[in-house]
N, C-alpha and C positions, 0 to 999 in steps of 0.2 A: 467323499471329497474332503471332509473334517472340518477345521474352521479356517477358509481361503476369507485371507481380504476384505474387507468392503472396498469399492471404489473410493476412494480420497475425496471430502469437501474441498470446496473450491480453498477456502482457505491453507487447508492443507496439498492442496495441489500448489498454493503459490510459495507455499513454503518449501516445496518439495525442487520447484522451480527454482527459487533463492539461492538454496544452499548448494547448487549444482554451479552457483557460476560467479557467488562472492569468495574472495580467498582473503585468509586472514592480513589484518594489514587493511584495508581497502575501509574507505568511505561511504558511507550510505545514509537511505535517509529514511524513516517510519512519519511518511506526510500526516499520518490522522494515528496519535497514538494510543487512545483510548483506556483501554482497561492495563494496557502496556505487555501483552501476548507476545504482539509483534516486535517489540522494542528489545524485550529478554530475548527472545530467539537470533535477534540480528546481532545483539551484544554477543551473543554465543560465536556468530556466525566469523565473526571481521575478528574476535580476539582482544587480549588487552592494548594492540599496538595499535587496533582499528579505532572506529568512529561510526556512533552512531546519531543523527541526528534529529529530533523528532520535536513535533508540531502539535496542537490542539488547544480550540479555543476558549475549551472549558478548564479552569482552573484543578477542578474536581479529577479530570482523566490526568492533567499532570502529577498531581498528586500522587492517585493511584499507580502511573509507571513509575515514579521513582521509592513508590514502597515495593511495587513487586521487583526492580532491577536491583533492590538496596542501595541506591545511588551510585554506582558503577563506575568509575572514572572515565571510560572509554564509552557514555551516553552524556549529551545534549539537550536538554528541554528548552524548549520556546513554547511559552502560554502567545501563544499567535497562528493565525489561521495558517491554511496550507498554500493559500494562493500565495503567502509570503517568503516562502521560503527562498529565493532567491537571492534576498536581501541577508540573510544568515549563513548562504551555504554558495562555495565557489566552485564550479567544475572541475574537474570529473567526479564524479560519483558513479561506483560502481551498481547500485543498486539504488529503487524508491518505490517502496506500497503505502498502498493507499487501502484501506475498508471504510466504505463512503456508507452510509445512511446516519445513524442514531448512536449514542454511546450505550453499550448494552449496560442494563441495570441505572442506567439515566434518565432523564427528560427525553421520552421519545418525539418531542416537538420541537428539540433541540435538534437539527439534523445540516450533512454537509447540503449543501446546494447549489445546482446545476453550473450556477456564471463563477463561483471561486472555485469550485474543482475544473471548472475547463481553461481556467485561467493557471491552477494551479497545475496542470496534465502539461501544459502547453509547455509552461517551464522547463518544466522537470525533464523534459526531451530534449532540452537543450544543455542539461545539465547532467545528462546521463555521457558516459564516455565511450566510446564506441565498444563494441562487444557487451555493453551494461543492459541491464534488466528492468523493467518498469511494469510491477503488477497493480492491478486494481480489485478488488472486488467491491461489488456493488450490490447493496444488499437494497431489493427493489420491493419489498411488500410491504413499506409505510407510505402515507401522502406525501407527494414528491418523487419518491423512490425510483417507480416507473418513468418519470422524464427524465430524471437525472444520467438514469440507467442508457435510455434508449439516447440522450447527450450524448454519454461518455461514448458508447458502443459506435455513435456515428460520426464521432471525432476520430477514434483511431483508426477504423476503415477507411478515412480519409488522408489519414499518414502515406505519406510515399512508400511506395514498396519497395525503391533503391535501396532506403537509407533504414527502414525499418521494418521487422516480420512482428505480424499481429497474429497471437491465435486466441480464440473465446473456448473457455471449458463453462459445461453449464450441463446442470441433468432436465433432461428435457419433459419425464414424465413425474416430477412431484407436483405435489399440490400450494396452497401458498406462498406464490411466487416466489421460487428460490434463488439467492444470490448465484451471480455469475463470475467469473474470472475471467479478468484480460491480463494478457501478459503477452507484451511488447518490447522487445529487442532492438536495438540500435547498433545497425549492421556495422561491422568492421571495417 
């Protein structure tokens, strides 16, 4: 069979997810920018004419995305939480992710938490443009994690199904609770 594949981390599932449905030129947002992964790949994504807009409330993770983007003209830093983002960014936006727990190689007691990410989810679907994309992953094996997770997950099963399709990817047999992906669409 040789070397087939592994199946995609959730992360990489939402980036797989991403890039199927931002076209360069287009608006988007990295709610939680962390180590700045997310923020290079989206900068990639949308182009020099695009826009990337990104949030986090530790000074340290903005730092770090704007050494890994080299400061980019076509990204946005707000040292501000993500439930804020509304206040920074005006509809449509073609895309918004989110990786909710702990900044990796941070303060793992520094973490996002349940009422400003449902505060910030809530938004952001109002802020997505129709046919737009809104993932999350949820990385649920720190304190908190598990509520947060099991929040998010019964907020968007709560979403109208007219206006929006919810699916969850998640490997069902690892050990140490492993992050899940939501990725939600805001029908046309």
């Amino acid at each position: 069979m040789g070397n087939l594949p592994k199946l995609p981390r959730p992360t990489e599932m939402a980036h797989r997810l991403l890039s199927e449905r931002i076209q360069k030129g287009d608006t988007v947002i990295d709610a939680t920018v962390g180590n700045g992964y997310d923020t290079l790949f989206l900068s990639n994504c949308v182009g020099e004419n695009g826009c990337v807009i990104g949030f986090d409330l530790q000074a340290v993770a903005i730092e770090k995305t704007r050494e890994r983007t080299g400061n980019r003209p076509n990204v946005i830093l707000h040292h501000s939480g993500h439930e804020t983002l509304d206040n920074f960014v005006a509809a449509p936006v073609a895309a918004i992710t989110f990786n909710l727990g702990y900044l990796p190689g941070g303060d793992k007691y520094l973490i996002t938490g349940k009422a400003s990410t449902l505060t910030a989810l809530q938004k952001s679907v109002t802020l997505l443009k129709a046919g737009g994309l809104l993932t999350v992953v949820a990385y649920i094996g720190h304190e908190g994690g598990p509520e947060e997770g099991e929040a998010v997950s019964d907020w968007a099963s709560s979403l109208d199904q007219d206006n929006f399709s919810v699916a969850r990817y998640e490997f069902q047999n690892q050990k140490n609770s492993p992050p899940f992906l939501l990725a939600i669409e805001k029908r046309p």
